[in-house]
N, C-alpha and C positions, 0 to 999 in steps of 0.2 A: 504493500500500500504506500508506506515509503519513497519507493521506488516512482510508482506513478505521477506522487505528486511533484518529486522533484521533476520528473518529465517534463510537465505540465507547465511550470515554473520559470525552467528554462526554454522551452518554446516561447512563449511570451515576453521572455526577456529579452529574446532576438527579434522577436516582431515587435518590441518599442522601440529598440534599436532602428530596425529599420524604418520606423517610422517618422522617428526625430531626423532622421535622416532626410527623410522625403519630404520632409517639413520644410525641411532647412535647403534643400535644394528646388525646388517648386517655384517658390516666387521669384527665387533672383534669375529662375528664365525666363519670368515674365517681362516684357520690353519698359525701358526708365527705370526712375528709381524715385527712392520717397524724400531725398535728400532736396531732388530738385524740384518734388510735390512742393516740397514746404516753402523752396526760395520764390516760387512761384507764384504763391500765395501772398507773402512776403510783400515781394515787388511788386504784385495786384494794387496791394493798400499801402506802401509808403517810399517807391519807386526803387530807385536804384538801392541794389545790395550789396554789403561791402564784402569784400575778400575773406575779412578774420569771422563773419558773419557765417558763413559755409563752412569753413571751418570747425567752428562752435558747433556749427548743427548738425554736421558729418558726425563730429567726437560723439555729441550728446544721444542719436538714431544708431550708434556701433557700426557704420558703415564707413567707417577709418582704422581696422584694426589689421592692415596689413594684406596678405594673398588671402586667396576662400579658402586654405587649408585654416589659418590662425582662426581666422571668420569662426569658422565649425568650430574649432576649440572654445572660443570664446562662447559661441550660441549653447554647447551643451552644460559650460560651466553656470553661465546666467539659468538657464531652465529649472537646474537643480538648486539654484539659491533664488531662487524667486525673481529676478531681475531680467524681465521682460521687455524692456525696454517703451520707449517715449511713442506714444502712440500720434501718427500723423493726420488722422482723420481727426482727431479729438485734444490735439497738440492742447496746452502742455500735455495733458494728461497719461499718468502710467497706465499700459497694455494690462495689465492686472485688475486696473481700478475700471475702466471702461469693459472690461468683461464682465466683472462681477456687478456692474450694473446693468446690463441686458442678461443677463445666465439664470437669472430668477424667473424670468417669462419664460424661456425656453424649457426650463427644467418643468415647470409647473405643468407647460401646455402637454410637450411631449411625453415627460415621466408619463405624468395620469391618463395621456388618452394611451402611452403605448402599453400599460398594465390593465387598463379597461379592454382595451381591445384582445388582448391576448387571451382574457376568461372568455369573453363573447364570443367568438372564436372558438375555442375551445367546445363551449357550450353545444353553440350549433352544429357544429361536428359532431359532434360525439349522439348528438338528438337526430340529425341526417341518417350516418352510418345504422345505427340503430333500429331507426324509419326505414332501412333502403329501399327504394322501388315505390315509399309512399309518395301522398303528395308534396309535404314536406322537401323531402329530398329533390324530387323533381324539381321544384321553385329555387332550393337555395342554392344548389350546384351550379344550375348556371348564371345564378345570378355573381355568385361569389367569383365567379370563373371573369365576368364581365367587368363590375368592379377593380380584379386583379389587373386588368388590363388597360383602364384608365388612368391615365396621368394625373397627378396632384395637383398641378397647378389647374389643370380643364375642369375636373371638379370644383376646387376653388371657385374658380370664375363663373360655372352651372352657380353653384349654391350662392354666389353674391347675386346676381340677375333673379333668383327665386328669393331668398329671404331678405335679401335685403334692400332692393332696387325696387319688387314687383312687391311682395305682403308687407315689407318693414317693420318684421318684425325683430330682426338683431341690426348691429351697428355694422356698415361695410367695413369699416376699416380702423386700425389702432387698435392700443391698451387697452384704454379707460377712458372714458369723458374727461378731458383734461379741463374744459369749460369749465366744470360746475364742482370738480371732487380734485381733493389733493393726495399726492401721495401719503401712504401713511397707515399705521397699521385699524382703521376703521372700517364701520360695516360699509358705510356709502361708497368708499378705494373698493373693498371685495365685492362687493357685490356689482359694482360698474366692471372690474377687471375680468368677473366670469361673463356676464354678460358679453363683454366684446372678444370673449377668447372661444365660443361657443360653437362660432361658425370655425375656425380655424382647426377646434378640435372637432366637430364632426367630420370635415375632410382627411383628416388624417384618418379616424375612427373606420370611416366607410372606404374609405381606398386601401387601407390594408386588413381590413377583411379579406380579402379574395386570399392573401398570402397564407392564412392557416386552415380556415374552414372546408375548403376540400381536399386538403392533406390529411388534417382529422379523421374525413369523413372516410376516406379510404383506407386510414390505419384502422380505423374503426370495423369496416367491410374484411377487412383481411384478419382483424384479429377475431372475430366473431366465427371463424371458419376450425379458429383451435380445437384439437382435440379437448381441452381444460373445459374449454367454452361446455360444448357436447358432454363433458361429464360432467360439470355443474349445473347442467341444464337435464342432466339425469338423474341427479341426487332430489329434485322437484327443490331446487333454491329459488327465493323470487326473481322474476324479472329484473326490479329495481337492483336488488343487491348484483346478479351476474352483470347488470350493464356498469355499475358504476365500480365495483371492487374486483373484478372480471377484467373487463372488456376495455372500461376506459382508462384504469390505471397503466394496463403495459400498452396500448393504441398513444397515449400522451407523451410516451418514452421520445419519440423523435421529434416532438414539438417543442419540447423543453428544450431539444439539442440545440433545435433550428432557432429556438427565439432569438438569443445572442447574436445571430446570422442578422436577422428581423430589423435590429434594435439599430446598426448602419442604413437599411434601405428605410426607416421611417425615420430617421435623422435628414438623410440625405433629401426624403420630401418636404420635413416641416419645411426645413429649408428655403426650400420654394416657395409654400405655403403663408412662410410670414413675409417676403416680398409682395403676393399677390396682396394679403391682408394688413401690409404695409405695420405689419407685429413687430415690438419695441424687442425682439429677441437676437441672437448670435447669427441669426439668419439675415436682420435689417444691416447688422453691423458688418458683416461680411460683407455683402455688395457695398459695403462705402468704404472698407479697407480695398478691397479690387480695384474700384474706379479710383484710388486715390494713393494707389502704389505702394500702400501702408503695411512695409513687410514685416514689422511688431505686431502688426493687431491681427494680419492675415496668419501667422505662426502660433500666436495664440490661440486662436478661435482653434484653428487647425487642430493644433493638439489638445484641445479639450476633447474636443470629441471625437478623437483616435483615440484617445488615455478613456474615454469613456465607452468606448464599443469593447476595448481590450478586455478592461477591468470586466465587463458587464459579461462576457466571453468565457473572462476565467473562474469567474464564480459561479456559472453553468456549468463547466466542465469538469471542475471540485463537486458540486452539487452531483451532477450526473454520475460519476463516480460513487458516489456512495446509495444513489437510488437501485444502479444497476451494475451489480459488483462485475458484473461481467464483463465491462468496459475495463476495468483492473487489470482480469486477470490476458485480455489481450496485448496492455500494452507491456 
């Protein structure tokens, strides 16, 4: 057991590697740089800029620390001491401080719809496979198949044109009512903030549906066929008990696997999702670090949510391991 975990351990400690890696080589092949974002800005509002001025601004953004070999050395020493460097979309302001002010939307919107989703999901599956051949089944498979197949933002955009353009009944776009409610830990900030997160988390909610519900429902169909199944269904055990302590306990075994998998592709859509809904989240702030050559904030966001698929990965694969010892004794 041991054995495994160190496996496990050190897997993931080479895919952070390579990821800080990919982090760190990514933007600087994107065309410009964020040095001349800022002189630019600069000489917008108070014209000519002086020499020891770029200078200054080189030293202070880390884009003066010698070839991209020292560069790297230097990006992985700041990472591990916190030292993220001067963020250019939101100059002065530190890459740390401007994440941890949008990471609270993001986390909120996608934690909760991607753990809702995941039982829902589940649910239906497990009531499809179970059903097979009923009506039920007939309806959800392919709808769940069709859903799977829609893109995030086109749903986004269905659902703003129906709830909120055509009934009005949610806000199109934003946090919160900024108008009328401050931020702040009260009812009138929460309850304006779920309000206008509603529509953004039902898009995500409904477009990765399709991702687990007919896997489910298939694990479901194939594990129902076990002998175990046929001999607990010959010992006269209820219905309820064989579907649920039976049937959906080892049918769930590859869903658990796959979630971790999941947790990137509904990342990779909020994504999308808070540009269309113009969401105060890591998603808003990433397109303004992109347009804005901002390779702190772009390396930041990045590896939040590389360090967050990882982590989310490896405590499936800890977890899994001890659900299903058999995954142990293969590796």
């Amino acid at each position: 057991m041991m054995r495994f975990y160190l496996k496990k351990i050190g897997f993931y400690l080479v895919a952070l590697f390579a990821a800080l890696t990919l982090n760190f080589a990514i933007p600087r092949l994107m065309p410009g740089d964020p040095v001349s974002a800022v002189l630019t800005r600069l000489a917008s509002r108070g014209g000519t800029v002086a020499p020891e001025t770029r200078e200054a601004i080189t030293a202070m953004l880390g884009q003066g620390g010698g070839n991209i070999f020292q560069q790297y050395i230097d990006y992985l020493k700041n990472i591990f001491t916190g030292n993220w460097g001067v963020s250019v979309t939101y100059f002065p302001n530190q890459v740390t401080t401007s994440i941890a002010s949008a990471l609270p939307w993001t986390i909120c919107l996608v934690g909760t719809t991607t753990i809702i989703s995941f039982f829902v999901q589940q649910a239906l599956g497990i009531w499809a496979g179970w059903r097979r051949g009923g009506a039920f089944d007939n309806i959800i498979s392919p709808v769940s198949t069709i859903f799977q197949a829609v893109p995030y933002f086109w749903l986004a955009l269905i659902f703003i044109w129906v709830f909120a353009r055509t009934l009005h009944w949610f806000p199109q776009s934003g946090g919160y009512n900024y108008r009328e409610v401050v931020p702040g830990f009260t009812w009138e900030f929460f309850s304006s903030a779920v309000k206008y997160a509603i529509l953004p988390a039902l898009t995500i909610l409904v477009s990765s549906l399709g991702m687990g519900v007919v896997g489910m429902r298939n694990m479901m169909v194939s594990t129902l066929s076990e002998d175990y199944i046929v001999t607990a269904e010959a010992k006269g055990l209820s219905p309820k008990r064989i579907m649920m302590c039976y049937a959906a306990r080892n049918a769930v075994l590859p869903s658990i696997s796959g979630f971790g998998t999941s947790i990137g592709a509904v990342v990779g859509g909020s994504l999308l999702t808070e540009q269309v809904f113009s969401y105060p989240g890591v998603g808003q702030m990433l397109l303004q670090a992109v347009t804005s050559n901002d390779y702190a904030l772009m390396q930041g966001i990045f590896l939040i949510i590389t360090v967050t698929v990882l982590v989310v990965n490896f405590i499936i694969d800890l977890l899994y391991g001890i659900i299903d010892p058999r995954t142990r004794q293969q590796d």
